[in-house]
PyMOL Python script that loads the backbone (N, CA, C, O; Angstrom):
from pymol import cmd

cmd.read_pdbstr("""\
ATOM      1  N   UNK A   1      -0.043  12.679  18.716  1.00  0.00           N
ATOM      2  CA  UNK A   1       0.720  11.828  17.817  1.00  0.00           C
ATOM      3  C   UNK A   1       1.603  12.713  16.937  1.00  0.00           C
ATOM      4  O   UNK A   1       1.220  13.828  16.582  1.00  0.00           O
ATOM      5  N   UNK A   2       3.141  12.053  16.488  1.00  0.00           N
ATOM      6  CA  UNK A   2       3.799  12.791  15.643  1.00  0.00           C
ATOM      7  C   UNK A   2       3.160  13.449  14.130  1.00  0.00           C
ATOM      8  O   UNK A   2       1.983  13.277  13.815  1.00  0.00           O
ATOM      9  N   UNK A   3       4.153  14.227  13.266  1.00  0.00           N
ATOM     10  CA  UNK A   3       2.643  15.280  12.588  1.00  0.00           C
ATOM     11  C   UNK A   3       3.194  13.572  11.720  1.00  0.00           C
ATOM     12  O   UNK A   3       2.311  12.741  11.509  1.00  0.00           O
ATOM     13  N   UNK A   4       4.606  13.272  11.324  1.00  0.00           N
ATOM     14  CA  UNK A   4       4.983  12.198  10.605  1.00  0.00           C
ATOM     15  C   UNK A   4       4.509  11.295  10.680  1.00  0.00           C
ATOM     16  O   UNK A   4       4.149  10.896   9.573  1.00  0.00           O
ATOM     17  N   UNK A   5       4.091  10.176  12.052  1.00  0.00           N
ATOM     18  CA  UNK A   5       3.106   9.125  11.722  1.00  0.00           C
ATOM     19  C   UNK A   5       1.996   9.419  11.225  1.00  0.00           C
ATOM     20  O   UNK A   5       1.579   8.770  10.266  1.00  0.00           O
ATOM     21  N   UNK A   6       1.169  10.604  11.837  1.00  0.00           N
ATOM     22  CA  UNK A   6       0.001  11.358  11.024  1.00  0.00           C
ATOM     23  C   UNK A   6       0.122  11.538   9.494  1.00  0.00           C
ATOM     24  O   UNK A   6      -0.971  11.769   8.978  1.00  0.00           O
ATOM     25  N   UNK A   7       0.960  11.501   8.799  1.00  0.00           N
ATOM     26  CA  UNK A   7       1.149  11.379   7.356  1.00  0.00           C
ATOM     27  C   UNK A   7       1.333  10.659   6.577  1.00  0.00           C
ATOM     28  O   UNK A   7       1.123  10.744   5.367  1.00  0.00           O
ATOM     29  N   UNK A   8       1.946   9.478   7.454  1.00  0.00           N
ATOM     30  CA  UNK A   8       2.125   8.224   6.923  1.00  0.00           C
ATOM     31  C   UNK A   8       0.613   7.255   7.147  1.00  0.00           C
ATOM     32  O   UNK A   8       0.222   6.397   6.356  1.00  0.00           O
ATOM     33  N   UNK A   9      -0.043   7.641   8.373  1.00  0.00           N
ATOM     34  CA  UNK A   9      -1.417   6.756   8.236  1.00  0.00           C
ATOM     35  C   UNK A   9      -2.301   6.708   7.033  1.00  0.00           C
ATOM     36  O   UNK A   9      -2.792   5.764   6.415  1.00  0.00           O
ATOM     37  N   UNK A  10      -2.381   8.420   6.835  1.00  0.00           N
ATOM     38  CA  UNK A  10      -3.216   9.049   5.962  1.00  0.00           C
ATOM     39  C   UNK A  10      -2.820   8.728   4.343  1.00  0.00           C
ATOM     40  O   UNK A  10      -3.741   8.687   3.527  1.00  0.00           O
ATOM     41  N   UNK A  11      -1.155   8.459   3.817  1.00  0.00           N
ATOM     42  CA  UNK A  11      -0.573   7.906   2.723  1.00  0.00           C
ATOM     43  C   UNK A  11      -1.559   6.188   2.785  1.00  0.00           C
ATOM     44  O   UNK A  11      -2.250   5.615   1.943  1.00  0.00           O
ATOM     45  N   UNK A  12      -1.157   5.836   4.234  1.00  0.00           N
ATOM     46  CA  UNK A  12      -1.558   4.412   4.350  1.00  0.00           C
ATOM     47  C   UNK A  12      -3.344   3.629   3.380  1.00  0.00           C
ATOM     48  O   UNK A  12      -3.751   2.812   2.554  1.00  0.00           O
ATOM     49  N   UNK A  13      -3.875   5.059   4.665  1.00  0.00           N
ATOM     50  CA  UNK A  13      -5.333   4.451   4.561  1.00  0.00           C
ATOM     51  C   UNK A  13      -5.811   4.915   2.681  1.00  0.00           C
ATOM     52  O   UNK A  13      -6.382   4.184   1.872  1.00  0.00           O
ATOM     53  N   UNK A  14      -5.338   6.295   2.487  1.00  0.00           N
ATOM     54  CA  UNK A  14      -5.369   6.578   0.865  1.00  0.00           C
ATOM     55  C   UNK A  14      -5.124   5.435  -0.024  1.00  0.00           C
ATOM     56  O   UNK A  14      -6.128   4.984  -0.575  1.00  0.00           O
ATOM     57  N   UNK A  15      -3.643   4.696  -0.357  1.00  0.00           N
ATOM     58  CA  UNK A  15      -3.571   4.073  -0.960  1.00  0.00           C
ATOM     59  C   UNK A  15      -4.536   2.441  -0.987  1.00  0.00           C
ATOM     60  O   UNK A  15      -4.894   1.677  -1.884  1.00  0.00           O
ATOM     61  N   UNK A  16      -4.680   2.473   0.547  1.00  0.00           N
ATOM     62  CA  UNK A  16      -5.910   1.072   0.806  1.00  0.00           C
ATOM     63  C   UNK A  16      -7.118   1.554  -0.150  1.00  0.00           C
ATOM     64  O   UNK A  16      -7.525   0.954  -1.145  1.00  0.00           O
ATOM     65  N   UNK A  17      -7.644   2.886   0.421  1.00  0.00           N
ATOM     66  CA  UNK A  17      -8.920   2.792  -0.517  1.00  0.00           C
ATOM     67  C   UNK A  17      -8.372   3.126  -2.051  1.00  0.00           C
ATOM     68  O   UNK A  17      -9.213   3.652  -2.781  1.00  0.00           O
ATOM     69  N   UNK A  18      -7.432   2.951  -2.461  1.00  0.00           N
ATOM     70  CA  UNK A  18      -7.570   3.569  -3.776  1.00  0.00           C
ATOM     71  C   UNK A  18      -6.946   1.996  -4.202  1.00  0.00           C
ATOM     72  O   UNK A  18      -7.835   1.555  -4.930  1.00  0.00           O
ATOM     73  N   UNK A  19      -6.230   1.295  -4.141  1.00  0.00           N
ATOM     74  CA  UNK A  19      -6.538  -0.191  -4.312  1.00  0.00           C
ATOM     75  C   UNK A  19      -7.717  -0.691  -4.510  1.00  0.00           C
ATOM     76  O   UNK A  19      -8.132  -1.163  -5.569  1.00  0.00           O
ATOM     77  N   UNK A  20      -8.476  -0.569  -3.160  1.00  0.00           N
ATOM     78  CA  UNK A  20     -10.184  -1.106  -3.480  1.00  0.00           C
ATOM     79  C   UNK A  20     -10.779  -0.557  -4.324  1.00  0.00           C
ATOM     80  O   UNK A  20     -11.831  -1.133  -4.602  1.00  0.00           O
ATOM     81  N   UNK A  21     -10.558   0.437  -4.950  1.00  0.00           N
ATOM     82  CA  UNK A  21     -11.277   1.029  -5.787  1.00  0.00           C
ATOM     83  C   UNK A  21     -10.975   0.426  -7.393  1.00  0.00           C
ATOM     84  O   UNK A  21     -11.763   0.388  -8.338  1.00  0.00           O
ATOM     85  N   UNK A  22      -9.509  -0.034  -7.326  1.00  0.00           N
ATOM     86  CA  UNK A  22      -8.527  -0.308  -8.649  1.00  0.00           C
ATOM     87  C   UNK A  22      -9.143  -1.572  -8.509  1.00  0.00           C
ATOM     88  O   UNK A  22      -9.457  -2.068  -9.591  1.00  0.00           O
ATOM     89  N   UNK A  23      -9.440  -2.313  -7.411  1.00  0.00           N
ATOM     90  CA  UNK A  23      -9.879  -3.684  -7.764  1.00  0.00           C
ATOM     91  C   UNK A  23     -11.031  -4.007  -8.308  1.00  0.00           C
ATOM     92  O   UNK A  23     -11.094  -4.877  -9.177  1.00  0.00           O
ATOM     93  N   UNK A  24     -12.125  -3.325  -7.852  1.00  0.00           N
ATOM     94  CA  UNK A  24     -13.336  -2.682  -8.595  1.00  0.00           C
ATOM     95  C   UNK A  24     -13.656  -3.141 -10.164  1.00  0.00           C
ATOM     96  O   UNK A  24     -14.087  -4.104 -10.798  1.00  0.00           O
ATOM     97  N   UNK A  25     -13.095  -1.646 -10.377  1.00  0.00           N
ATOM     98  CA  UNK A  25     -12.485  -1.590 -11.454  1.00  0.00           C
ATOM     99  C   UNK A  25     -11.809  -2.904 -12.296  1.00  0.00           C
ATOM    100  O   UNK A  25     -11.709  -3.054 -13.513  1.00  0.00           O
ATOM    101  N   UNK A  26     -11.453  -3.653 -11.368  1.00  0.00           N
ATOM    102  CA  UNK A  26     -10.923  -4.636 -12.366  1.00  0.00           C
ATOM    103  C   UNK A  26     -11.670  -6.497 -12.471  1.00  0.00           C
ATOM    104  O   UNK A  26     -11.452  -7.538 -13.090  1.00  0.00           O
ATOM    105  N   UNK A  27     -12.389  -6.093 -11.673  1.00  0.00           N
ATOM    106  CA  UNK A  27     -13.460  -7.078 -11.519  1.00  0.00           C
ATOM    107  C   UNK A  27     -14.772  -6.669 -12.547  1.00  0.00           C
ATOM    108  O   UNK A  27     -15.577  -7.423 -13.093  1.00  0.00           O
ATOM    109  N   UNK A  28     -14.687  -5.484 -12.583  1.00  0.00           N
ATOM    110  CA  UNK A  28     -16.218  -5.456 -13.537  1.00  0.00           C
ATOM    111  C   UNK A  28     -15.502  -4.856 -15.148  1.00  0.00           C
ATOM    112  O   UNK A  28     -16.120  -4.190 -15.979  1.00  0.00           O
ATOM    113  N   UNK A  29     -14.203  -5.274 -15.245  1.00  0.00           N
ATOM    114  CA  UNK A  29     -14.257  -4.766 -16.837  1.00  0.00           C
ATOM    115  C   UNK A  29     -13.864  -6.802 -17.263  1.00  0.00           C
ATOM    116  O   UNK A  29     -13.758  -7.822 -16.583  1.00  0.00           O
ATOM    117  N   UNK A  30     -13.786  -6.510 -18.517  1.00  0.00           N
ATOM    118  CA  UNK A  30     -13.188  -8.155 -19.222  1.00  0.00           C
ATOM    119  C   UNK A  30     -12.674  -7.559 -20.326  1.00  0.00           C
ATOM    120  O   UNK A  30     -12.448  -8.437 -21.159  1.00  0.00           O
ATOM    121  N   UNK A  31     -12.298  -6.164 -20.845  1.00  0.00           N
ATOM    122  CA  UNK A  31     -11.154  -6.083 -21.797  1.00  0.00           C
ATOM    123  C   UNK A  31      -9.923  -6.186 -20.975  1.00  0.00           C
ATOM    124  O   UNK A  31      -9.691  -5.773 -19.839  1.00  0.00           O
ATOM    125  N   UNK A  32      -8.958  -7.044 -22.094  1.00  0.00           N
ATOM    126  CA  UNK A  32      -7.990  -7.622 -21.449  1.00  0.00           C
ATOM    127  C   UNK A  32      -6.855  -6.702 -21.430  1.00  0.00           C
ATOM    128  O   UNK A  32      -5.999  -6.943 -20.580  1.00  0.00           O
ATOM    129  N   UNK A  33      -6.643  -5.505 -22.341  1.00  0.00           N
ATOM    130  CA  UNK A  33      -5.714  -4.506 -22.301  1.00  0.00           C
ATOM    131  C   UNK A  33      -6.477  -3.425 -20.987  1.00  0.00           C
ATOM    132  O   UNK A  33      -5.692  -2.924 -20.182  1.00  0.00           O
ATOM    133  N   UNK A  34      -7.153  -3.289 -20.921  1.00  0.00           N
ATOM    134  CA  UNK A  34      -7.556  -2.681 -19.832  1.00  0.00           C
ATOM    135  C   UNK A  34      -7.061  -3.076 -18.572  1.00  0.00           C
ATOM    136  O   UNK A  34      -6.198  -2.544 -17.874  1.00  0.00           O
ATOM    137  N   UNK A  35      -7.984  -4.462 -18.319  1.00  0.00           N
ATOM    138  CA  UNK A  35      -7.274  -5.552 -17.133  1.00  0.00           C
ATOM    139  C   UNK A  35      -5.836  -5.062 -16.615  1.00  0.00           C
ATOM    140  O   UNK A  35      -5.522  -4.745 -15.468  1.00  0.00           O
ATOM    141  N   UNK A  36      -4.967  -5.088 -17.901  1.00  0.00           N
ATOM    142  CA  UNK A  36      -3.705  -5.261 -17.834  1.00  0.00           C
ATOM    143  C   UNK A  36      -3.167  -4.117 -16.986  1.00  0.00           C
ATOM    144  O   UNK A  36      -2.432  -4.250 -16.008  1.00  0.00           O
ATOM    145  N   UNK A  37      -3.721  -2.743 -17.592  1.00  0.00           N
ATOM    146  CA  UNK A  37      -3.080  -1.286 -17.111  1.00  0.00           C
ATOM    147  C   UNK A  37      -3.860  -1.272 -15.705  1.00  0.00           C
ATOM    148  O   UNK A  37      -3.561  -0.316 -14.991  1.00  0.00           O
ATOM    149  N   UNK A  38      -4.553  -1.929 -15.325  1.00  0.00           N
ATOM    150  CA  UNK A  38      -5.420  -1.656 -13.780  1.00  0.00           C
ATOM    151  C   UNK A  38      -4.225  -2.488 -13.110  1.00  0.00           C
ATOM    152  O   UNK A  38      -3.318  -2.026 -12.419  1.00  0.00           O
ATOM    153  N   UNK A  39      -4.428  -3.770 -13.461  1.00  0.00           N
ATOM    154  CA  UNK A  39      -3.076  -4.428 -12.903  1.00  0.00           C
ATOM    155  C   UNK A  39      -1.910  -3.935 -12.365  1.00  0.00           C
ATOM    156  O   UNK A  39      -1.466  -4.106 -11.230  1.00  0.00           O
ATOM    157  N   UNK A  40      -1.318  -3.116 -13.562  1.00  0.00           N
ATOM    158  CA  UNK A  40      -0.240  -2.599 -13.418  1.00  0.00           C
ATOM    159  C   UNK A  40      -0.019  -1.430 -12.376  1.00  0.00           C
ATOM    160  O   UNK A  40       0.926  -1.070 -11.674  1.00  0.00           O
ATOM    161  N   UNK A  41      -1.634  -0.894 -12.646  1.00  0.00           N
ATOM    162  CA  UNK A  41      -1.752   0.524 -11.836  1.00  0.00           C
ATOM    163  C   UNK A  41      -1.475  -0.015 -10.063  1.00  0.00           C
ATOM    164  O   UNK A  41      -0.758   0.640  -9.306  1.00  0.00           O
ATOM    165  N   UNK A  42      -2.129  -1.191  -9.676  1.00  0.00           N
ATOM    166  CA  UNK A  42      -2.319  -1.594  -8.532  1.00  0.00           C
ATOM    167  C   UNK A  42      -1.011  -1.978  -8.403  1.00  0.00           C
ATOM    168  O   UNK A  42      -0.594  -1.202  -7.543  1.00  0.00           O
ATOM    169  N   UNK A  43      -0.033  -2.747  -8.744  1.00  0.00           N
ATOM    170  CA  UNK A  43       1.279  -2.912  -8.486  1.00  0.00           C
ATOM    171  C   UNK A  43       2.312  -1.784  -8.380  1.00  0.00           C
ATOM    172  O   UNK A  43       3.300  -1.943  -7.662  1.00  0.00           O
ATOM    173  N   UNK A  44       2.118  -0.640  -9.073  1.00  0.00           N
ATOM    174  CA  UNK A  44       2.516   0.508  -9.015  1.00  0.00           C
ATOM    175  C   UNK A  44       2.502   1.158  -7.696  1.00  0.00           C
ATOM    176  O   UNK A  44       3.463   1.274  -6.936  1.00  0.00           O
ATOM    177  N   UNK A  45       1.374   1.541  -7.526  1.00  0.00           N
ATOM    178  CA  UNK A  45       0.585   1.626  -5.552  1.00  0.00           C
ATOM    179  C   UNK A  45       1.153   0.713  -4.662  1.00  0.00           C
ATOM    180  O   UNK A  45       1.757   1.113  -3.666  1.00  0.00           O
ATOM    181  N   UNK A  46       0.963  -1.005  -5.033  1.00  0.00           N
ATOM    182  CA  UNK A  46       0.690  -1.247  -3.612  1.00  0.00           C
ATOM    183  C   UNK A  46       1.500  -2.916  -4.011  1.00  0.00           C
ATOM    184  O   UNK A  46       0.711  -3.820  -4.287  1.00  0.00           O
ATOM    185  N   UNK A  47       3.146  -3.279  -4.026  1.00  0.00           N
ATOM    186  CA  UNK A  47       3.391  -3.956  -5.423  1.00  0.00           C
ATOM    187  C   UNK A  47       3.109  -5.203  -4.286  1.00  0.00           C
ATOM    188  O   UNK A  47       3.333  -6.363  -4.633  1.00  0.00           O
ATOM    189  N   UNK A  48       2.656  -4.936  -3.051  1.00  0.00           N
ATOM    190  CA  UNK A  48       2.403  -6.953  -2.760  1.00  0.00           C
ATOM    191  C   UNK A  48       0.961  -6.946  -2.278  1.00  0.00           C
ATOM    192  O   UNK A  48       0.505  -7.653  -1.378  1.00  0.00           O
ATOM    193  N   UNK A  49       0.291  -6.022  -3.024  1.00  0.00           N
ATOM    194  CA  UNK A  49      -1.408  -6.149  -2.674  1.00  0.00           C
ATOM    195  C   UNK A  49      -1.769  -7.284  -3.652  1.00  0.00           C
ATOM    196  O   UNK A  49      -1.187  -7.442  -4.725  1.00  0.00           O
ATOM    197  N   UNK A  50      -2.626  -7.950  -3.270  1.00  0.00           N
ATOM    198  CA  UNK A  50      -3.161  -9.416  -4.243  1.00  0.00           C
ATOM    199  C   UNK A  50      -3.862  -8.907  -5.043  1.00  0.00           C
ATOM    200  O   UNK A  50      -4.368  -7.825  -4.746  1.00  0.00           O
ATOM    201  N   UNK A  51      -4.058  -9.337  -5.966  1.00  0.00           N
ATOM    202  CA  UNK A  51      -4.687  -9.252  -7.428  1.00  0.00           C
ATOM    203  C   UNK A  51      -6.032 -10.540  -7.641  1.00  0.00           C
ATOM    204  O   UNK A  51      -6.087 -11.600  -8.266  1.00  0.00           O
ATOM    205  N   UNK A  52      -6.552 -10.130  -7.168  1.00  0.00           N
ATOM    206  CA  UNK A  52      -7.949 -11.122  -8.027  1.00  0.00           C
ATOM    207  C   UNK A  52      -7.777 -11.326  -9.485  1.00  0.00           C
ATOM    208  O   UNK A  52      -7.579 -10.540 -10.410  1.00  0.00           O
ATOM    209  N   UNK A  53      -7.990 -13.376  -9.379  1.00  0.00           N
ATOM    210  CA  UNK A  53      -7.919 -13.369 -10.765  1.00  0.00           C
ATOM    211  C   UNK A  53      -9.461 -13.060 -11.599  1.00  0.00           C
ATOM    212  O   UNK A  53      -9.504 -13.034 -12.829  1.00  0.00           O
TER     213      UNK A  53
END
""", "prot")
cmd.dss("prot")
cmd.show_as("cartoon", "prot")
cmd.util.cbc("prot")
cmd.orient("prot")
């Protein structure tokens, strides 16, 4: 495989788990300024990944 798709999977699968991880994170806090910057962080990454309300 090209080394370029090989870099782009690895960008791919990174940002997946680091979403799941931001979602985490945003399921087990309830400060709402917090909430907010996880939010933001995940739109930053990944801007049409869904957001649990």
């Amino acid at each position: 495989m090209a080394i370029e798709r090989m870099k782009e999977l690895r960008r791919r699968r990174h940002r997946k788990q680091k979403v799941r991880k931001l979602r985490a994170r945003l399921m087990a806090t309830r400060d709402s300024s917090e909430r907010q910057r996880i939010i933001e962080k995940i739109r930053r990454i990944s801007p049409t990944a869904p957001i649990p309300e």
